[in-house]
N, CA, C and O atoms as CSV, one atom per row, in Angstrom:
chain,resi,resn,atom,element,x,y,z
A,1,UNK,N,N,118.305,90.156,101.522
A,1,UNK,CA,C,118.823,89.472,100.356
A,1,UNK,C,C,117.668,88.893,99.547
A,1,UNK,O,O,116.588,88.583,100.050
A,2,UNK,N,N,118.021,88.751,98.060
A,2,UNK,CA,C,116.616,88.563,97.221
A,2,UNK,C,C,116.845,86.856,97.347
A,2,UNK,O,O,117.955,86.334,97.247
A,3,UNK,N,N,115.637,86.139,97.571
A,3,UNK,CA,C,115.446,85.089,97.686
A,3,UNK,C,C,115.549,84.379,96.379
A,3,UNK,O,O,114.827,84.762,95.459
A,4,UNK,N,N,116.409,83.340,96.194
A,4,UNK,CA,C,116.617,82.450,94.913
A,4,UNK,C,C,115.169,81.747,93.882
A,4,UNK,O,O,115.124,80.791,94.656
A,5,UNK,N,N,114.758,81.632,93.516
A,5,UNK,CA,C,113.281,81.042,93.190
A,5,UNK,C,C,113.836,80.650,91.785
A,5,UNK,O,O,114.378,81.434,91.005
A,6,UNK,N,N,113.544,78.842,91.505
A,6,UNK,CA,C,113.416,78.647,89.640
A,6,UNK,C,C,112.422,79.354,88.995
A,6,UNK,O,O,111.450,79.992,89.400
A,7,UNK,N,N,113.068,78.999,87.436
A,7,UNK,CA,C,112.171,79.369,86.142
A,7,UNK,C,C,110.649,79.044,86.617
A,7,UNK,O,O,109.759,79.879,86.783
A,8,UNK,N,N,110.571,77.832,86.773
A,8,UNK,CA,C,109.159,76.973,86.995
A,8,UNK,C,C,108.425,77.773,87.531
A,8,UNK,O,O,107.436,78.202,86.938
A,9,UNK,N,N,108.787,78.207,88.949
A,9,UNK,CA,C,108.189,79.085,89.831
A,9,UNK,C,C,107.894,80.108,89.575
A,9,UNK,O,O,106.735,80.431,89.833
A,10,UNK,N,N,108.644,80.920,89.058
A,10,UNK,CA,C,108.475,82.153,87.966
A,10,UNK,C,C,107.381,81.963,87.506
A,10,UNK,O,O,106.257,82.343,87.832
A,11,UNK,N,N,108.046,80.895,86.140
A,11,UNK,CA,C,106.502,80.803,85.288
A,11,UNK,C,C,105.527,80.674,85.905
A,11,UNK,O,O,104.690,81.386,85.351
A,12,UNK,N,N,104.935,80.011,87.051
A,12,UNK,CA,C,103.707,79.933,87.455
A,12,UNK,C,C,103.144,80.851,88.282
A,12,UNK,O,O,101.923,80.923,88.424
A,13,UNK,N,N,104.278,81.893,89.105
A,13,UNK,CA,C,103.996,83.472,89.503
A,13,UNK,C,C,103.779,84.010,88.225
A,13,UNK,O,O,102.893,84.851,88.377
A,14,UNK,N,N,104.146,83.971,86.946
A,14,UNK,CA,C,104.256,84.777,85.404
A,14,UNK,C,C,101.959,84.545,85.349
A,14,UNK,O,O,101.042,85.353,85.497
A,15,UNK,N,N,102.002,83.266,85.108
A,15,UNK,CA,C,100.748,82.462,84.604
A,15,UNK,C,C,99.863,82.762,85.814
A,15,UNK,O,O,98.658,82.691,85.576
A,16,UNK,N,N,100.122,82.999,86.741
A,16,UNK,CA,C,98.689,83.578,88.194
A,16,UNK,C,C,98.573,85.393,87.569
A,16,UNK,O,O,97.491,85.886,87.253
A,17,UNK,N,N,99.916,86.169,87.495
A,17,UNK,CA,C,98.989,86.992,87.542
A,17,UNK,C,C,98.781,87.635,85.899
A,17,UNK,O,O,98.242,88.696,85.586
A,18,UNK,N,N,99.274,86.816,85.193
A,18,UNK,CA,C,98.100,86.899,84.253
A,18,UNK,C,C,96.851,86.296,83.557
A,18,UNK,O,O,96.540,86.547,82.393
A,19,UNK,N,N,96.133,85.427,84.439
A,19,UNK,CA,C,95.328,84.757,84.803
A,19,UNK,C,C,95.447,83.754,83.887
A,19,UNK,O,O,94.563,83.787,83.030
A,20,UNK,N,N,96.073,83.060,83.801
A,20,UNK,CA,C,96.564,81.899,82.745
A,20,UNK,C,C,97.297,80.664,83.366
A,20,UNK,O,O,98.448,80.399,83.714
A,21,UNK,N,N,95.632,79.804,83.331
A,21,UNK,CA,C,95.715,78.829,84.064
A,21,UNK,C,C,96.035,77.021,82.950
A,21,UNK,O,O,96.013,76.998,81.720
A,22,UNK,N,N,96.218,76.132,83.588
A,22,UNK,CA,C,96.592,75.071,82.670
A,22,UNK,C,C,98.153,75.186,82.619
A,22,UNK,O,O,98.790,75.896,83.397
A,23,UNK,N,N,98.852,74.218,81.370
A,23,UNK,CA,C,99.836,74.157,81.194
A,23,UNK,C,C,99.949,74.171,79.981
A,23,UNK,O,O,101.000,73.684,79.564
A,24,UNK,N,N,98.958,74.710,78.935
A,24,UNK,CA,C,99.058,74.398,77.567
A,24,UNK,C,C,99.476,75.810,76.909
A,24,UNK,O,O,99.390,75.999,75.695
A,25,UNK,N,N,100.004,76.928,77.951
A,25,UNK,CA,C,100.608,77.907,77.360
A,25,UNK,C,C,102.192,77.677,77.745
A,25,UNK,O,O,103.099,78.205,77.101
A,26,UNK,N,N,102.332,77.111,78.493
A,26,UNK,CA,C,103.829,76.792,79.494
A,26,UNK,C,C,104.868,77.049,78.610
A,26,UNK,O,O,105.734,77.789,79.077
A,27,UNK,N,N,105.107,76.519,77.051
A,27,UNK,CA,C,106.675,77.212,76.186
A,27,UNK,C,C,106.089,78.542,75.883
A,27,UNK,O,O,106.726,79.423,76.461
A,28,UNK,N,N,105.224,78.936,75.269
A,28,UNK,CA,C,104.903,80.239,74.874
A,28,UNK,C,C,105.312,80.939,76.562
A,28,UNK,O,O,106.198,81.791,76.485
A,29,UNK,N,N,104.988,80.781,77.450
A,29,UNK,CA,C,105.116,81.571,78.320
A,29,UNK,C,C,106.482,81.866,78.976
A,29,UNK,O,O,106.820,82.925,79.506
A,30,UNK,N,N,107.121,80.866,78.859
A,30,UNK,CA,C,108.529,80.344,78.912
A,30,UNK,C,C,109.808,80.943,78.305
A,30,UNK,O,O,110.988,81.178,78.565
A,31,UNK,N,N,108.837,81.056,77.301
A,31,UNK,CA,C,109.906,81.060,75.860
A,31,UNK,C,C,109.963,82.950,76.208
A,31,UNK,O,O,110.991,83.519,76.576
A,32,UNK,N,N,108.406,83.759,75.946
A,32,UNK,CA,C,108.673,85.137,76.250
A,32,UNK,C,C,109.674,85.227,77.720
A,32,UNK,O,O,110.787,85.730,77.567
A,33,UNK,N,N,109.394,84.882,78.730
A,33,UNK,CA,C,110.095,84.948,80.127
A,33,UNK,C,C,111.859,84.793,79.505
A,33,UNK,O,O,112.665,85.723,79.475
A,34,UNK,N,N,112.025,83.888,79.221
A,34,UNK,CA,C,113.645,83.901,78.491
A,34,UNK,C,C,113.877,85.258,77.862
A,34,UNK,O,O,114.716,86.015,78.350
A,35,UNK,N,N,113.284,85.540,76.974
A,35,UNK,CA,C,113.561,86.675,76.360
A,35,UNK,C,C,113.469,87.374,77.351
A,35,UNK,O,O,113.738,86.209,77.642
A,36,UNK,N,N,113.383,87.981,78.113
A,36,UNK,CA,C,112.746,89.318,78.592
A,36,UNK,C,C,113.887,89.136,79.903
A,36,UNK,O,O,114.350,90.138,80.449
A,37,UNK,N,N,114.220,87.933,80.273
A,37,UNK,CA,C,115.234,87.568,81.511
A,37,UNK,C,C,116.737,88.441,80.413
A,37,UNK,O,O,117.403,89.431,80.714
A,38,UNK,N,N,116.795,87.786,79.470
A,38,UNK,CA,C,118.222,87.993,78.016
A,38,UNK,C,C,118.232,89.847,78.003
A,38,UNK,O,O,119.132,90.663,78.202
A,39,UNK,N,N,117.033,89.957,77.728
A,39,UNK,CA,C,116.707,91.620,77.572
A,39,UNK,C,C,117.194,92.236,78.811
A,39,UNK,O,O,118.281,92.808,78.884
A,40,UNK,N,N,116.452,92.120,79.683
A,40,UNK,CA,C,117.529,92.832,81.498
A,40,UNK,C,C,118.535,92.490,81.524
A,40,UNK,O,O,119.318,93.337,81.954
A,41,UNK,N,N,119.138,91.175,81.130
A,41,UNK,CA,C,120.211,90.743,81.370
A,41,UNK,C,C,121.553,91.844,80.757
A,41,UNK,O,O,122.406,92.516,81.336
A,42,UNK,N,N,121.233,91.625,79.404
A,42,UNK,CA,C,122.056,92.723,78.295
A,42,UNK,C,C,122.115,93.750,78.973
A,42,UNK,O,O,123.173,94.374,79.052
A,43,UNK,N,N,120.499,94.325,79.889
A,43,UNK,CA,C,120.523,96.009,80.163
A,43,UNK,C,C,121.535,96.335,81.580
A,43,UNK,O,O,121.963,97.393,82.041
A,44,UNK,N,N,121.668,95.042,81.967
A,44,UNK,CA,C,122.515,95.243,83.412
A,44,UNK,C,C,122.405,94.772,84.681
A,44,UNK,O,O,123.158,94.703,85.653
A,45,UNK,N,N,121.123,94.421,84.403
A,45,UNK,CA,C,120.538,93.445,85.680
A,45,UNK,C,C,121.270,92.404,86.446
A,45,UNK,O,O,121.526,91.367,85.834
A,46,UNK,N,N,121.538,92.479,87.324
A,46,UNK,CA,C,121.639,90.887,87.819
A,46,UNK,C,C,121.209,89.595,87.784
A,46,UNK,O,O,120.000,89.414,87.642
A,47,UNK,N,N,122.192,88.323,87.917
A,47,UNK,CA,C,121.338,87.209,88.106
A,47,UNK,C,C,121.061,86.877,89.034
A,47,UNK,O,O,120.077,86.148,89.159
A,48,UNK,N,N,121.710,87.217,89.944
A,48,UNK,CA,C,120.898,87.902,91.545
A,48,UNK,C,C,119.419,88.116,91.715
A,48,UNK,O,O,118.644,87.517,92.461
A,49,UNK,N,N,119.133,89.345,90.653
A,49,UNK,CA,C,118.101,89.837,90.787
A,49,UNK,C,C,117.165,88.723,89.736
A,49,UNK,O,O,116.079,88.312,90.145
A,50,UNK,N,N,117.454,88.492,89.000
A,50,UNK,CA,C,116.590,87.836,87.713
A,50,UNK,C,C,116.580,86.500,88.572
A,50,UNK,O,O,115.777,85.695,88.100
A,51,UNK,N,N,117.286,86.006,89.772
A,51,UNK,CA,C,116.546,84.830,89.660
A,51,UNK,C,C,115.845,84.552,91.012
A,51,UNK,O,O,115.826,83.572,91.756
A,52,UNK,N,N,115.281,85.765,91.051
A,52,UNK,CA,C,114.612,85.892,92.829
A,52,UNK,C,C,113.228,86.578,92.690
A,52,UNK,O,O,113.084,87.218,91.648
A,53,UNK,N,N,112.444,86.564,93.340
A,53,UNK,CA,C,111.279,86.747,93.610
A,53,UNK,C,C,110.845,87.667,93.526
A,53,UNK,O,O,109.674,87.827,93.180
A,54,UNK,N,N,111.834,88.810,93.884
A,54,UNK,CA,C,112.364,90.111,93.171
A,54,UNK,C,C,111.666,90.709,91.832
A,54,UNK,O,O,111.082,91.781,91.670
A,55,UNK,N,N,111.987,89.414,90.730
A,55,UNK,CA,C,111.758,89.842,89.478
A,55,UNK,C,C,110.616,89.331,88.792
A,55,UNK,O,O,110.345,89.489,87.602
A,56,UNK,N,N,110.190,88.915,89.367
A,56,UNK,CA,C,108.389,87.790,88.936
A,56,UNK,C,C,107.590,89.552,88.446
A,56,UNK,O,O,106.724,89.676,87.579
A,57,UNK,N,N,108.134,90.606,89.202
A,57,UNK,CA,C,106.755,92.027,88.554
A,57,UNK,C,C,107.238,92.389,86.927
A,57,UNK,O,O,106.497,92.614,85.970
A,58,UNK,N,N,108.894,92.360,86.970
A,58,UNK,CA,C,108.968,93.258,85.564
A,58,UNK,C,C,108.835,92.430,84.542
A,58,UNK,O,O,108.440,92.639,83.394
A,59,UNK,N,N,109.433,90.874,85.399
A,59,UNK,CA,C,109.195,89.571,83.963
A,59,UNK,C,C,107.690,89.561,83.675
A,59,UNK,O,O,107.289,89.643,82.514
A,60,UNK,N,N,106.717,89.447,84.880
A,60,UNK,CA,C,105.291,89.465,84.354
A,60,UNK,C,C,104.932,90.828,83.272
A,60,UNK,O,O,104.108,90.815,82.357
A,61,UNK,N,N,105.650,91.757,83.611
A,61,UNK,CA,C,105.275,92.798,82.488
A,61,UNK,C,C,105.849,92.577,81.232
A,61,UNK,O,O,105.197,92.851,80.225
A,62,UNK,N,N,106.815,92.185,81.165
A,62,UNK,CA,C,107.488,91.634,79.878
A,62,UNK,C,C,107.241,91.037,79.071
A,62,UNK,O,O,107.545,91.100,77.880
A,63,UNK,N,N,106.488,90.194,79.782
A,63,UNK,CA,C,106.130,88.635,79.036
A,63,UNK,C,C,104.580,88.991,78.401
A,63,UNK,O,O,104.120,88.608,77.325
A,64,UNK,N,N,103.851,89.968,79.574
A,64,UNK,CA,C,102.590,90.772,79.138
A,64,UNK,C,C,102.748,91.633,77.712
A,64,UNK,O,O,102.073,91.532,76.688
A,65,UNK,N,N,104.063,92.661,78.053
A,65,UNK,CA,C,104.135,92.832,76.537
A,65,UNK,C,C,104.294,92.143,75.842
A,65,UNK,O,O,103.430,92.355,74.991
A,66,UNK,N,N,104.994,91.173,75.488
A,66,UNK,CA,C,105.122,90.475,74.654
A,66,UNK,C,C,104.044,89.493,73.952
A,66,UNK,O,O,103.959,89.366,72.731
A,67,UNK,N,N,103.327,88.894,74.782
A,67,UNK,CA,C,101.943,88.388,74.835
A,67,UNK,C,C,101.364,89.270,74.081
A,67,UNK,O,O,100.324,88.918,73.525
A,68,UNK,N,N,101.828,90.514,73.879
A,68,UNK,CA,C,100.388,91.346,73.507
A,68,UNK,C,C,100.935,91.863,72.117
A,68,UNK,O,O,100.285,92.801,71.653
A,69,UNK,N,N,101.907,91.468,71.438
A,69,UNK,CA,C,102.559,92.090,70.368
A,69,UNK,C,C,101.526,91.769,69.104
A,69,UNK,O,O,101.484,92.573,68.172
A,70,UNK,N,N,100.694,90.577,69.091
A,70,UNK,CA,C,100.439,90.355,68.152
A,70,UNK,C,C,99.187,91.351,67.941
A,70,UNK,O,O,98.647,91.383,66.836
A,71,UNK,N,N,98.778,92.070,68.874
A,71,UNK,CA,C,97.561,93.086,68.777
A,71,UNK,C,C,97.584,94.312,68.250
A,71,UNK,O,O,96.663,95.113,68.415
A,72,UNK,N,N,98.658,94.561,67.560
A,72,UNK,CA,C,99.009,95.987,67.349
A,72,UNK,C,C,100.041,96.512,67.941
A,72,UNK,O,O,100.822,97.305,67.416
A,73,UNK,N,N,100.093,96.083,69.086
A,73,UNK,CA,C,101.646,96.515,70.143
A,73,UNK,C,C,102.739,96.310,69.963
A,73,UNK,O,O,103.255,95.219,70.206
A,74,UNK,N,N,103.402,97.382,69.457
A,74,UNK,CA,C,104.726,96.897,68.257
A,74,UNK,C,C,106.301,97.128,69.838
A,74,UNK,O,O,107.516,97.050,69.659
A,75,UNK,N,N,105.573,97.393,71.140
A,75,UNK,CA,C,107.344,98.116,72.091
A,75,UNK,C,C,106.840,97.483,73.393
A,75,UNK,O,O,105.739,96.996,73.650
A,76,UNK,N,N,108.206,97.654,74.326
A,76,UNK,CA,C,108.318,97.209,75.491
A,76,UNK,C,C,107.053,98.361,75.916
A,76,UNK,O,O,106.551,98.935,74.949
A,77,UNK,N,N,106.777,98.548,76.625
A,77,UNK,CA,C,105.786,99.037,77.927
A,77,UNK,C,C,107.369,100.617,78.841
A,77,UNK,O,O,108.520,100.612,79.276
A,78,UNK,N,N,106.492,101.372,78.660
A,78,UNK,CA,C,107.474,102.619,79.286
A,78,UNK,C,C,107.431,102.211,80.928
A,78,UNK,O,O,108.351,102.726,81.564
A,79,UNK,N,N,106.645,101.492,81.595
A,79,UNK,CA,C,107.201,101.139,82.568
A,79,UNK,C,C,108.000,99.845,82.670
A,79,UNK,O,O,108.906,99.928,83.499
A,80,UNK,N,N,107.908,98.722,82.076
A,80,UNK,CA,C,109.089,97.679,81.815
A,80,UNK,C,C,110.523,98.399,81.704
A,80,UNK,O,O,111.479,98.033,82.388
A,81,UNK,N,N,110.606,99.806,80.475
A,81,UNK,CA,C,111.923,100.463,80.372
A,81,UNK,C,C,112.300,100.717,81.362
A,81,UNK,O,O,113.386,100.235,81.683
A,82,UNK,N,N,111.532,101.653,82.378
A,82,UNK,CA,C,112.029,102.675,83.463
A,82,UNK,C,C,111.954,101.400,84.767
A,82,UNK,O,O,112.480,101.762,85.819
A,83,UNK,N,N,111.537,100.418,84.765
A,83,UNK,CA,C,111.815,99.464,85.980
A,83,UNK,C,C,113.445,98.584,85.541
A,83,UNK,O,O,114.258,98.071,86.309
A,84,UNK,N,N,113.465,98.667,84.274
A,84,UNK,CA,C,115.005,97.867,83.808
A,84,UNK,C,C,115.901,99.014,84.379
A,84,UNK,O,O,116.839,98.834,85.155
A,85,UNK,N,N,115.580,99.939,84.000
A,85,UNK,CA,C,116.767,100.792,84.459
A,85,UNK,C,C,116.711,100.722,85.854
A,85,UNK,O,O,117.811,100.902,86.376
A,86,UNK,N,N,115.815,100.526,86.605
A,86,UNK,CA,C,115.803,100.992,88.186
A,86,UNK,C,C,116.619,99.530,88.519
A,86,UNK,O,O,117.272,99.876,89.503
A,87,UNK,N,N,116.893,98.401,88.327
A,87,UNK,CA,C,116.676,96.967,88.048
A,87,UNK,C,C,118.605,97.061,87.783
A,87,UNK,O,O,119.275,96.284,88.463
A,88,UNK,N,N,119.086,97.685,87.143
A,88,UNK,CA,C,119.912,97.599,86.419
A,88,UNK,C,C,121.056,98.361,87.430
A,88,UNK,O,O,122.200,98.012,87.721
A,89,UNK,N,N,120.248,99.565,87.844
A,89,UNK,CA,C,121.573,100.664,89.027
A,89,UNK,C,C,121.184,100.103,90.293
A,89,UNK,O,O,121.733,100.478,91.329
C-alpha cells in the first residue's frame, strides 16, 4: 500500500531533488506542485496515489517542467505524459 505523506513533505522531497535549498522558493514550488497534483488529478490519478510517496518522481518532474517554462519550454516533458498515463491505469 502507497504510504500517505503531506504537501510539506512532498515539497521538500520536490526541493532535494532539485537541488533547491532554503525556503524562499517554497510558494513558487508549491504553487507548480498544485498544478501538476490538479493536472494527474483531471488525467485519472488517484488521491491515493498523489498523496503518497509514490508520487514525489512525476510531481518532481512536473514541477521541473514547469520551473523550466520560462526558458523556451513551452510542454509537459514526454515522460511526465507517459508516467500520467501509467499513474492513471
Amino acid at each position: 500500500m502507497d504510504e500517505k505523506i503531506t504537501e510539506e513533505q512532498q515539497l521538500e522531497e520536490i526541493k532535494k531533488a532539485m537541488n533547491i535549498e532554503g525556503d524562499y522558493q517554497n510558494d513558487t514550488v508549491m504553487l507548480h506542485m498544485r498544478e501538476v497534483k490538479e493536472y494527474l488529478r483531471d488525467a485519472g490519478v488517484s488521491d491515493r496515489i498523489l498523496d503518497s510517496e509514490r508520487a514525489v518522481g512525476i510531481l518532481t518532474r512536473g514541477v521541473s517542467d514547469l520551473w523550466n517554462y520560462g526558458s523556451g519550454n513551452t510542454s509537459l516533458s514526454s515522460y511526465f505524459k507517459e508516467r500520467a498515463v501509467q499513474l492513471a491505469l
